[in-house]
N, C-alpha and C positions, 0 to 999 in steps of 0.2 A: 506515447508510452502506455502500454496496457500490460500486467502484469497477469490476469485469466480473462478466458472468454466471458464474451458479454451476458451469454446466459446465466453463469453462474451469480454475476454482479451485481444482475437484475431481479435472481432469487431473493438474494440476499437483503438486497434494497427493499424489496416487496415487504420482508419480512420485521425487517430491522427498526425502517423509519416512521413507521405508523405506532410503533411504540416509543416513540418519542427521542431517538436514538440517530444521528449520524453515519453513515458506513462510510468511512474513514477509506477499506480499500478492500480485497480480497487475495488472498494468495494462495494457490493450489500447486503441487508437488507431488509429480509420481517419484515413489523411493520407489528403490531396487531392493531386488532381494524379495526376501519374507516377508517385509516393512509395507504395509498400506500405502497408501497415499495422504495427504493432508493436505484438508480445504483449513485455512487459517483465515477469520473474518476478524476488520479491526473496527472498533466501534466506539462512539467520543459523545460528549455531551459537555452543556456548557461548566457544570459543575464537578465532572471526572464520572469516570467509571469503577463503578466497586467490583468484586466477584462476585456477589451476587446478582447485580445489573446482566456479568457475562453468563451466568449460569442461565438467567431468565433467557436472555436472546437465545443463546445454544438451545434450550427445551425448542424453543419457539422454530428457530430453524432448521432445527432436526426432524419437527414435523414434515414442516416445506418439504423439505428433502427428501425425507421418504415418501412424500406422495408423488413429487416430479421426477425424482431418479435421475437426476441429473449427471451422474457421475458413475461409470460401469466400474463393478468390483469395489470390494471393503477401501473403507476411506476413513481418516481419522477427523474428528471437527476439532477444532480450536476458537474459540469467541475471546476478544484479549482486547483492553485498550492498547490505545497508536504508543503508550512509553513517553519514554524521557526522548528518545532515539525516536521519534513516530517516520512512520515512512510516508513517503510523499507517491503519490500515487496519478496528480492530474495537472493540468495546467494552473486551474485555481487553486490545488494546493502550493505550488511554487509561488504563485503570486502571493498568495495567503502569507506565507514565511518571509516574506523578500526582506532581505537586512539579517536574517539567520544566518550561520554556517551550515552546511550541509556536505556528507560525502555520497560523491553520487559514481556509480558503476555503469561503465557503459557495454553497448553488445559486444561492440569491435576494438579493436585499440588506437585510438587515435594521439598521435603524435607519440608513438609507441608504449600509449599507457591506457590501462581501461579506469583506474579510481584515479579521482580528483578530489579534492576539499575543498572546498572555497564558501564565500557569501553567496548569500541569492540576491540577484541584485535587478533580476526581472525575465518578466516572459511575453513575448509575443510573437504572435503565427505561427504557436506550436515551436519556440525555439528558446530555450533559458540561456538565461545571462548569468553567467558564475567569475565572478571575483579570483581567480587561481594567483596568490604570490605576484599581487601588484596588477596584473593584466586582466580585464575580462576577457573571456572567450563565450564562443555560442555555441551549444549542443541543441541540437533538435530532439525534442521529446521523445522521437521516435526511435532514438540510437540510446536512449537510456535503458538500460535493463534492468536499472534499483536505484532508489536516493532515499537518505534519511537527514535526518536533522542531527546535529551534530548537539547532545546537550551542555546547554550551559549553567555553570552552578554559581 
């Protein structure tokens, strides 16, 4: 499951973790239209992230940005904690949550449905284990197209 290219991930990592900072995930969107694009970075730490923590990264990676150019034509940044809802982005974050709810969207539709909800209930060789209405079933990370964490209050 990879939501952008590695380059971008790898900017942003460059950027992100040497300030003391987690990247959570990355996620870039060409919009139609008039509308830009948006590279949206998620960034965590052990104590939360303020808007000021996102302001600082954004400065810091908009430098990056503009020297590496990683991205042709106007682009919008976003720096944002993961949320209540954080998305999951790798195999150690599934592992990470396991015993969470989570709804997870896949590329294709399997068993004529793309969203599921369930527990995490594990991952291995690239393949999760999700809790659906009593049964587990296995998705391959690679047929995921989105999962987030379902919050709980």
């Amino acid at each position: 499951m990879q939501r952008t290219d590695n380059r971008l991930a790898n900017l942003a990592r460059e950027a992100v973790e040497p300030m003391g900072y987690e990247l959570v995930g990355v996620d870039f969107f060409q919009r139609g239209g008039r509308r830009s694009a948006l590279l949206r970075v998620y960034i965590d730490r052990p104590e939360g992230v303020s808007l000021d923590d996102c302001a600082t990264v954004s400065h810091q990676l908009s430098g990056v940005l503009d020297v590496e150019s990683p991205i042709a034509g106007e682009y919008d940044l976003e720096v944002s904690s993961p949320g209540l809802d954080r998305p999951l982005f790798t195999a150690e974050h599934f592992a990470r949550f396991q015993g969470h709810q989570a709804r997870i969207k896949l590329m294709a539709k399997r068993d004529g449905r793309r969203h599921f909800k369930g527990v995490l209930s594990g991952v291995h060789d690239d393949t999760l284990s999700l809790e659906v209405e009593g049964a587990v079933i296995e998705i391959p990370l690679a047929a995921v197209e989105s999962a987030r964490l379902v919050p709980e209050f």
